[in-house]
N, C-alpha and C positions, 0 to 999 in steps of 0.2 A: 504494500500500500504506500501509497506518495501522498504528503498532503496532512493538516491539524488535523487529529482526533480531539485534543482538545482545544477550549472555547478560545475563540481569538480574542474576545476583551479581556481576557482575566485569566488566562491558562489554566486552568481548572477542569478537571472532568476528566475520565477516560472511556472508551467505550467498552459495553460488558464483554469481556471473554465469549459469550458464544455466538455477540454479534459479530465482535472478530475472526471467529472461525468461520463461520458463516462465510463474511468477506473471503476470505483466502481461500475458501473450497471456489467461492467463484472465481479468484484469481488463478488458481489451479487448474479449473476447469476449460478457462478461456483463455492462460499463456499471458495473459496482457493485466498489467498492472491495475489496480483501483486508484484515480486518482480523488480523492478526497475535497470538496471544494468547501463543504461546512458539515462539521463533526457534532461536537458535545458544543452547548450553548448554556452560558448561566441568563435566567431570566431575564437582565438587561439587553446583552446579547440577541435572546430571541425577540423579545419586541423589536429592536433596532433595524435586524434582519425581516420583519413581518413574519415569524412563524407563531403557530397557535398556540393557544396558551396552555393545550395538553400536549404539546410537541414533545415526542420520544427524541427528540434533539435534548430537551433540557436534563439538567444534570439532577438526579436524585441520589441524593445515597455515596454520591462522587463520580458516578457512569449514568453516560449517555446511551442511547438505544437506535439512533439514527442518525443515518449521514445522507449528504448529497454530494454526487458528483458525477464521473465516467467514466471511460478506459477508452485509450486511444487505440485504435486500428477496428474499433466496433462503432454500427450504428445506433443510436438508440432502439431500434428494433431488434437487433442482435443480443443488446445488454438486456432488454426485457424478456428477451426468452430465454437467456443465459440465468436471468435472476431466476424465472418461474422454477427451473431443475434445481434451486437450493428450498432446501425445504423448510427454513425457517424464515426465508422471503414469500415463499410460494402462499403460506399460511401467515403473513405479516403485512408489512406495508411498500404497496409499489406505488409509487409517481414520476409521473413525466412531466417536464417542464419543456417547452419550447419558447425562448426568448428570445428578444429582437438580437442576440450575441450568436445563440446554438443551444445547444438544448443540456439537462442532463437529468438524472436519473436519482430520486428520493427511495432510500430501502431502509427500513426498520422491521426487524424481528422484536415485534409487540405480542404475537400470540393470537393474533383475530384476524385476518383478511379484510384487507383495505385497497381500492384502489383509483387514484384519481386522476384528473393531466389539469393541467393551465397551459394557457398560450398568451403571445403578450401581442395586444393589441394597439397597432398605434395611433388610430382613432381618437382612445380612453388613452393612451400612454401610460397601459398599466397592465399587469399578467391577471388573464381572465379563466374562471374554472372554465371549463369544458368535460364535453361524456367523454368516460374513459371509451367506451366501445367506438365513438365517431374517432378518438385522437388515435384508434389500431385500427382502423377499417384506412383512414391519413395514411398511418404509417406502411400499412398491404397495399396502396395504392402511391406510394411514394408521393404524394402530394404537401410532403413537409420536407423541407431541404437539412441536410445535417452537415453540422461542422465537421 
C-alpha cells in the first residue's frame, strides 16, 4: 500500500488489521499496489473532507475502517470487481467517485453491504449521489472516461 492510513490533520488512527489484510489480499490478487488517497480521519478531519458523520473513515478506538483511493494500471471497473472477490469488501462498503480530476474507489469492511457512486457535476460545481446500478451499466458501456 502507498499513501496515509493515518489522518492527515493530526496523525492519528491506524487502520484495523483485517481491513489491512483485506487490502493486501487485493493487492495480491491484482499485482498492483493500493494507492491510498484518504485513510483514518479524526472528526475535524472528516467534516473538513465532507465525509458523514458515521464514516468508517473516523477513528474509534484508535483504527479506522475505511479508505479511499486506487491502483494504477486498473480501471475503476476492474478495481470494483477486483474488490467484489475480497470478501470482507464484497459484504462491506463499495463507492465510486467520479470527479471533474478521475475517479476513485471508497472500501470499508463494516460488516453490512453498502453500495453507492457520486459524480461531480459542473453545473452545481459539486459531486452529486447517483444509482449505483446507472454508474455500472456507465461503467459496461464505457460512457465515463478514467484516469
Amino acid at each position: 500500500m502507498i499513501g496515509q492510513q493515518s489522518c492527515r490533520c493530526c496523525g492519528e488512527g491506524k487502520l484495523k488489521p483485517r481491513m489491512l489484510a483485506s487490502l493486501r489480499l487485493l493487492e495480491k490478487r491484482t499485482g498492483v499496489p493500493f494507492l491510498i488517497n484518504s485513510g483514518c480521519r479524526c472528526d475535524e478531519w472528516n467534516k473538513k473532507s465532507g465525509g458523514h458523520k458515521r464514516s468508517h473513515h473516523k477513528i474509534v478506538n484508535g483504527f479506522g475502517n475505511a479508505v479511499d483511493g486506487w491502483m494504477l494500471l486498473l480501471t475503476i471497473r476492474d478495481l470494483y470487481y477486483a474488490a467484489l472477490e475480497i470478501p470482507n469488501f464484497s459484504h462491506g462498503q463499495i463507492g465510486l467517485y467520479f470527479t471533474e480530476t478521475g475517479w476513485f474507489i471508497h472500501l470499508a469492511d463494516c460488516g453490512y453491504k453498502h453500495r453507492f457512486a457520486y459524480n461531480y457535476c459542473a453545473t452545481l460545481g459539486k459531486m452529486v449521489e447517483i444509482d449505483f446500478d446507472d454508474a455500472l451499466r456507465m461503467l459496461e458501456s464505457q460512457e465515463l472516461s478514467y484516469v
